[in-house]
N, C-alpha and C positions, 0 to 999 in steps of 0.2 A: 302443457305448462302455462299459467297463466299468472307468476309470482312477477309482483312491478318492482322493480330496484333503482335504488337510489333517493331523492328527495320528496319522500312519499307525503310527510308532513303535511296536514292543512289541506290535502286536497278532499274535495269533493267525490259523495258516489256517482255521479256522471261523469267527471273527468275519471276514476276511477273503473271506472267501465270503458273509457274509451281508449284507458291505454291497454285494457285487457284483449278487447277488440283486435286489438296489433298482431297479436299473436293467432288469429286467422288466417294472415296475408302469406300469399306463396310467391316467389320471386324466381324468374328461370333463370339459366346459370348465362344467358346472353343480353342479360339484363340488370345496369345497376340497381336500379328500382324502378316497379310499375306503379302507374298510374293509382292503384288499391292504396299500395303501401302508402304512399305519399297521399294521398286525398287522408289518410287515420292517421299518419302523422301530425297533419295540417291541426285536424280536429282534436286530437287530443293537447295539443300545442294551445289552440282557443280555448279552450275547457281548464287549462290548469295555470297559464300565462306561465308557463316555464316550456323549456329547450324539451324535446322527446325525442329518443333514439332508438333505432333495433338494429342490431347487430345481426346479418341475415348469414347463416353455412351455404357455403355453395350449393349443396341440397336443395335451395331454396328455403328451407326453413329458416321463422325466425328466433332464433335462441333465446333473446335477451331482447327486455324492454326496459329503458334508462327512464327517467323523468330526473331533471335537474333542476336549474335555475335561470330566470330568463335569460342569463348570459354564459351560461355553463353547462357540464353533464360531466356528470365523475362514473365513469366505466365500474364498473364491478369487479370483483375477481374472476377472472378468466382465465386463473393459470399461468404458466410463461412456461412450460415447455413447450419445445418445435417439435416439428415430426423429421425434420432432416434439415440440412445445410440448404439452402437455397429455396427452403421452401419456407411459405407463410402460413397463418393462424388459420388461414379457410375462413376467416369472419370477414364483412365487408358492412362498417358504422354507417347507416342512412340517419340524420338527423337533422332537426330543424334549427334554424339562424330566426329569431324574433324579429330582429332589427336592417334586417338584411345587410348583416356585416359577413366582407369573407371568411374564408378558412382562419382559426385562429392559432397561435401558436402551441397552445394546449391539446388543441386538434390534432397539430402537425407531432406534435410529442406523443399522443397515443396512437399515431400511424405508425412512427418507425419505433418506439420503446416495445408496443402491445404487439407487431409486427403483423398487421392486420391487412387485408388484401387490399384494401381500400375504405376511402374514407370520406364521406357524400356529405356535401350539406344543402337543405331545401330553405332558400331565402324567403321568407313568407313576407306578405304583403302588411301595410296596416291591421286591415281588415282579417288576418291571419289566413290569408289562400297562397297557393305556392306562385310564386312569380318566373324567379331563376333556379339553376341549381350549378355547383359547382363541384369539384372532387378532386384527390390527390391520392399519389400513390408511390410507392417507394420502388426507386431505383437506385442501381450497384454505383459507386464511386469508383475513379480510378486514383487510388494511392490517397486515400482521404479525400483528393479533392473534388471540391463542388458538395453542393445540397444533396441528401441522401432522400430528398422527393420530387415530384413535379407535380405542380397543380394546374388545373383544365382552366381555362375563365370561364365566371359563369354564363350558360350559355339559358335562355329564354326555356321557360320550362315551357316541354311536348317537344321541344327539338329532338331530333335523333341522336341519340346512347351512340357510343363504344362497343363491341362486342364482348363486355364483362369476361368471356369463358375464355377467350381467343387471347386478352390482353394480359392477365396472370398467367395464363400458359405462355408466353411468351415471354413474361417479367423472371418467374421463376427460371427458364431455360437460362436467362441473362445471368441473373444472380449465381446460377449451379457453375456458369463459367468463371465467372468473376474468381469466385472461393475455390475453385482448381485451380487458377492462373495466378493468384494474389501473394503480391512478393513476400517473401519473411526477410521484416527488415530486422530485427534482433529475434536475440534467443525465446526471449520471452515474451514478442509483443511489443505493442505501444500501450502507455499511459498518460492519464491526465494524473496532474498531482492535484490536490486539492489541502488547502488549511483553512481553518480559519480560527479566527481569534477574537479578544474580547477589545472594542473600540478604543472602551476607554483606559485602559493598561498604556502608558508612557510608552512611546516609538514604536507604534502596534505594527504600522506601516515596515517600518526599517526591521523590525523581527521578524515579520513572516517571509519578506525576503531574506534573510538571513536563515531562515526554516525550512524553506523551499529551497534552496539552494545546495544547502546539506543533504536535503532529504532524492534530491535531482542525483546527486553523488551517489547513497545507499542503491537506485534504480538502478544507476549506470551498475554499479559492481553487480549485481542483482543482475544482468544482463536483459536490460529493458529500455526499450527507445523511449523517453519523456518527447511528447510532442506537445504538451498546452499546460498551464497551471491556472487555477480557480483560487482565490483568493477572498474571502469576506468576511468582514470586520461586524461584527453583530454586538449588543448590548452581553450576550450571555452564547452557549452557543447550546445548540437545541438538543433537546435530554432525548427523542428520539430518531432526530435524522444528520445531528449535527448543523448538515447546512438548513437554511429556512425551503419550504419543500419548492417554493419558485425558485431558486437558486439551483437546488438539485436537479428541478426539472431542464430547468439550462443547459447546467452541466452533462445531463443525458443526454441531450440534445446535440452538444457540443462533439463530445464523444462519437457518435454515430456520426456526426458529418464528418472526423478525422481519423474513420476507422479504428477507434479504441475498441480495445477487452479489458480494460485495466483499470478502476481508480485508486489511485495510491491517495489516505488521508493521513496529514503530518497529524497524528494523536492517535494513540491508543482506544481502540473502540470500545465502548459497553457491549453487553452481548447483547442486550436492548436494542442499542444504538446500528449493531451488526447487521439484528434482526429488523430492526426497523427500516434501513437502507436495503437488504435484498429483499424485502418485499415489492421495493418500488423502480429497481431496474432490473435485465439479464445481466448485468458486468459485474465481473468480477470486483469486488471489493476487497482491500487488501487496506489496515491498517500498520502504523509503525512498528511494531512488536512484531506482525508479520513480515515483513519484509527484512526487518534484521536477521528475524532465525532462519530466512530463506538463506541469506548469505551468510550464517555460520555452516547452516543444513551444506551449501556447496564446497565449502573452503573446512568443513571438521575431517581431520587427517589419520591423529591416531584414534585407539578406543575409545581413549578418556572423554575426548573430544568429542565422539559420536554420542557417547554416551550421556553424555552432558550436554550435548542437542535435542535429544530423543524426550528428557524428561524436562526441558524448556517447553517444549511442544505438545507434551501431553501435559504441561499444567498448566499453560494458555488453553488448551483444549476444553478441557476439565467442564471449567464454568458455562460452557459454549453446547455440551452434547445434549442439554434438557430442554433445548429450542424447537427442536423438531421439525424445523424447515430446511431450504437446501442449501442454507449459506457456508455451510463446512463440506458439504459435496463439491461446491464451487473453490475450496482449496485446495484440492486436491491435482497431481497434477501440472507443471510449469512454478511459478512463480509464487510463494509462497503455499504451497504444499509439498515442499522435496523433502529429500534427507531421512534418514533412520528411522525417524516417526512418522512418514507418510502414511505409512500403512495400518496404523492404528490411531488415525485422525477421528474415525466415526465407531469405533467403537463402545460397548456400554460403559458407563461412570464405573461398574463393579470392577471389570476388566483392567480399565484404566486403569485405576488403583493398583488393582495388583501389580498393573508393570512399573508403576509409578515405585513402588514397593522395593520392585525387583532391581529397577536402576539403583534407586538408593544405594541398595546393600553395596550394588556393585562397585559403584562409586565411594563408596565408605570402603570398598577392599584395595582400590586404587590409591586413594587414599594412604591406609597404611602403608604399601608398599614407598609414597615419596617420601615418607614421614622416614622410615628405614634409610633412603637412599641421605637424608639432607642431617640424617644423624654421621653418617658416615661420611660425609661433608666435613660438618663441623668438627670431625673428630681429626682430619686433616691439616686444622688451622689455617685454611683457606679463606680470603674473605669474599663474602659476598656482593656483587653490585646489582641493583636492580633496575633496569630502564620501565617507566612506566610513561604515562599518558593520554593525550587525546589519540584518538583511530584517524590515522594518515600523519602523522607530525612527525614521522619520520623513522623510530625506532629501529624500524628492521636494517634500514640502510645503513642509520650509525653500530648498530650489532656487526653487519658487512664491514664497514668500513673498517674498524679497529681491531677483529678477529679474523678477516677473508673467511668469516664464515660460508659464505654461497647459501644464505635462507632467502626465502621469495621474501619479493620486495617489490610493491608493486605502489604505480600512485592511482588505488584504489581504497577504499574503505575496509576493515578490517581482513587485511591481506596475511595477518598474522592470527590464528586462535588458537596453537599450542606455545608452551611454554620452552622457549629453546637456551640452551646455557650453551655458551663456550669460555676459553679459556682466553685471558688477557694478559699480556702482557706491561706493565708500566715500566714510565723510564727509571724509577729507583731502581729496577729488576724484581718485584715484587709482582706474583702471579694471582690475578685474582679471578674468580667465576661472574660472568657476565652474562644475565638472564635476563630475555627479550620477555615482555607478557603480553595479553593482549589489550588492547586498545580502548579506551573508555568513550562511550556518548552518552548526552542528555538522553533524557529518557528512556532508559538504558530498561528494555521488556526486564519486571522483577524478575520472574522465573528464568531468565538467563543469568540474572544478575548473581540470584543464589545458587542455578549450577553450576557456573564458573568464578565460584567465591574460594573454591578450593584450587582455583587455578594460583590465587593469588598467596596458599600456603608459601610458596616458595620464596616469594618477595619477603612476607611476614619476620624471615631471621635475618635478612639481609644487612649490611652492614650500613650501607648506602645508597637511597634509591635516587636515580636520575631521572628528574622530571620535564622530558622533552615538550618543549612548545613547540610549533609553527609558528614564528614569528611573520610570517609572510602573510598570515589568514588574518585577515580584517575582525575575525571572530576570537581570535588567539587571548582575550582578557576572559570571555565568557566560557573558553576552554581553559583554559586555567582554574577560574572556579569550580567548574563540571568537575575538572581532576582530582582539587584539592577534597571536594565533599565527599565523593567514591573513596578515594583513600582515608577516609576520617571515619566514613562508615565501615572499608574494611576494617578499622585497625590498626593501620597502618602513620596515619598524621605524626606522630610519636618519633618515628623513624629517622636521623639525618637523612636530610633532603638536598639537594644541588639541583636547580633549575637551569636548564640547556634550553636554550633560544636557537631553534635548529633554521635553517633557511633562511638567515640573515644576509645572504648573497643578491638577494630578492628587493632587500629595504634601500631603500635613500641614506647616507650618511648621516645624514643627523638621529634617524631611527636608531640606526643600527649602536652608533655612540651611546644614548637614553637608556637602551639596556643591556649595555656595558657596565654601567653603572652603577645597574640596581645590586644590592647585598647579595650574597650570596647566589649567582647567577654568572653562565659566561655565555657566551657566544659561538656557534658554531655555521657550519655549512656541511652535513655529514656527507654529501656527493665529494669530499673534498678534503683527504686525510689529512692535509698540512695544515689546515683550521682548527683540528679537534689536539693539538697539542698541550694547546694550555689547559683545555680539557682534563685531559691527563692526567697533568701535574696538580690539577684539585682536585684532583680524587686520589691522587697520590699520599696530596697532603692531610685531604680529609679523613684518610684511612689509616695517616702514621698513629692518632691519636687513640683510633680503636683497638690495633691489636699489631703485634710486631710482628716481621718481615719472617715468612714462614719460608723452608724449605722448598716447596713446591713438587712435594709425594702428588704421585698418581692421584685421581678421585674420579669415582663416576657421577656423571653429571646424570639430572631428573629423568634426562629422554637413555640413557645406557648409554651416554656418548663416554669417551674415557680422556679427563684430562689430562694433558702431558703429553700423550701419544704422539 
């Protein structure tokens, strides 16, 4: 093979020839480079005044010949699969330094991203003759910590090598221990989070923490150790890597010194975008759309609930199966690839459809059945309350708190995704149905949004929806908006509304007074039944004007609970 890659441009048929040349040289496996190799490196380095590389198989052959730029060399595609856990690429990069600067960071990025045995650089003189040479090579971390290489200094070139063959076989025995011994500290790994956003957008800084913070939350329920966050504030942000590709190479960087498998990005990714970022690391990438339907995929209980994960997933899918590389194989699997749809993650677009097809109908037959059940509701004269919201602001505990219903309740991210009713009792004596739903967030993945639009049938007749804030969440105005606009788009804005200020136990006095105050609004502490009193009685009062004080007959509730009982 005698094909030259990389910055071919402008060169000359001599230097053209000399970097064909390269691919003569034979290298023994106790050897990082010979004397051959390096004298045609040198010369082809003189010949085209840019950087020249070969990547040499332990074979001794040489695979690949690079030509870059006098300060650079951009590798080829080489593939990224391994042959096993502990083991490396079997390539070892010999190439030239123009200026005789060390190893450079870009360097050190395609030793441990490319995961190559070794990685040489020949410092040439003015005059382009080898002077020094220096080399670096990747070693196991303990628990992240430290550098995930070490480099040689450069030592006088003709000095005596390493024993190349002896020092991989020994690196790899290292690494084969390491990856049998290496603690699991969560379910699902560690992650770096990453956002980034647009500079100039008012409080770009104070949002993405605000972003990040939320998004550190979603992991944790998602059963994921968050160890680092990336952060970068760009004019636009980039249509196919997101981050600027120095940033990303950072970031891979970063990741490999703290042991990640993970990058979590706060935004929704293009399938572009998807594609474009797993061409350029092994890690797993996982967008916010992913990451949410991991955590419905774990916490979906009944059918409906499966059901309406399954076809979230296959229409996130959908757009992603005409890529044809491995970024949807690397879903599969831990953390965002669980749940009902896993298994039909890489199937064909035709196929998809069909089940895509299939859920519908199903879900349109669930469907009718709540439609039945909320008839024979309303035929009761029972009225309806509906708690709605931001995800964490409380709802499930105040559902506990005023029914002893016993529903999980947890101070995690949406710890609720079925629709639960119980039976309430008010102090007029007036019994009404109290329906917990699930949880609303910004950027809420569409395809979830629309299959669990029919969760929010149920709210739709309600008499009176209670809109719980977190008053304790620094974020609690911007979760209010989020709520108001989801309920606007279901159909719902229409509805009597009473806004509940839940964890007001949390604020300062003067806070807590401010939204006392506001219209229509009270105050509560839901860990804390004797707070939600006057609660009560506004929904008592709110509800005399709807519909009068019904007997309180039997009624079965959405999930086949039975009121009254």
């Amino acid at each position: 093979m005698t094909e030259v890659y990389g910055n071919t441009t402008g060169l000359s048929p001599s230097a053209l020839r000399a970097l064909e040349r390269i691919y003569r040289r034979r290298v023994p496996l106790d050897r990082i480079a010979t004397p051959e190799l390096v004298r045609s490196l040198a010369e082809a380095s003189r010949e085209s005044q840019r950087q020249v590389g070969a990547l040499v198989h332990r074979s001794g052959q040489v695979d690949y010949v690079v030509v870059g730029s006098p300060s650079g060399l951009m590798l080829p595609d080489i593939g990224r699969l391994r042959a096993a856990q502990g083991r490396f690429r079997a390539l070892r990069l010999v190439h030239t330094h123009l200026h005789g600067e060390a190893l450079t960071r870009d360097d050190l990025v395609d030793l441990t991203r490319l995961r190559l045995d070794l990685i040489a650089a020949v410092l040439l003189t003015r005059e382009g003759e080898p002077r020094s040479m220096t080399w670096a090579y990747n070693v196991p971390t303990r628990g992240g910590a430290g550098v995930p290489y070490q480099i040689a200094a450069p030592t006088p070139w003709g000095s005596p090598q390493p024993d190349f063959g002896q020092l991989i076989t020994a690196l790899e025995r290292e690494f084969g221990e390491a990856d049998r011994l290496r603690e699991v500290r969560a379910k699902d790994g560690r992650a770096i989070l990453v956002h980034v956003g647009e500079k100039k957008r008012p409080g770009a800084a104070l949002l993405a923490a605000a972003r990040l913070a939320e998004l550190e939350s979603l992991a944790y329920t998602a059963g994921v150790e968050v160890v680092d966050r990336v952060i970068q504030l760009r004019d636009r942000v980039d249509p196919k890597l997101v981050l600027g590709r120095g940033k990303l190479a950072e970031t891979v960087m970063r990741a490999i010194e703290q042991d990640v498998e993970t990058l979590i990005f706060d935004l929704n990714l293009t399938p572009a975008q998807a594609h474009g970022i797993s061409q350029e690391t092994d890690l797993k990438v996982i967008d916010r759309s992913q990451l949410i339907l991991d955590i419905f995929a774990q916490r979906a209980e009944t059918r409906d609930g499966k059901l309406q994960v399954e076809l979230a997933q296959l229409k996130y899918a959908l757009p992603r199966l005409g890529l044809k590389d491995d970024s949807l194989s690397r879903l599969t699997g831990g953390i965002g690839g669980r749940g009902p749809g896993e298994t039909k993650l890489e199937i064909g677009r035709r196929r998809a459809r069909d089940r895509v097809g299939q859920l519908e109908r199903a879900l349109g037959e669930l469907a009718k059945k709540r439609a039945e059940r909320r008839r024979r509701r309303d035929q009761s004269g029972i009225p309806v309350v509906a708690i709605v919201g931001y995800t964490n602001a409380g709802k499930s505990t105040l559902l506990n708190t005023l029914t002893d219903a016993g529903v999980l309740a947890e101070d995690k991210l949406f710890a609720t995704l079925d629709t639960r009713a119980r039976q309430l009792h008010l102090p007029d004596g007036r019994n009404v149905v109290l329906i917990d739903t699930v949880g609303f967030i910004r950027d809420m993945p569409e395809g979830l949004f629309a299959a669990f639009r029919a969760t929010f049938e149920e709210a739709a007749e309600a008499d009176l929806v209670l809109h719980v804030v977190d008053a304790a969440d620094p974020e609690h105005a911007e979760h209010e908006r989020t709520t108001a606009a989801l309920l606007d788009e279901l159909g719902l804005s229409t509805l009597p509304r009473l806004t509940v200020y839940n964890k007001v136990d949390r604020l300062e006095p003067a806070e807590r007074d401010a939204l006392e105050r506001i219209p229509d609004a009270t105050t509560i502490s839901a860990l804390h039944k004797e707070t939600t009193l006057s609660l009560l009685r506004r929904v008592a009062t709110r509800l005399e004007a709807r519909r009068p004080p019904a007997p309180g007959p039997e009624a079965e509730a959405p999930g086949g609970e039975v009121y009254g009982a």
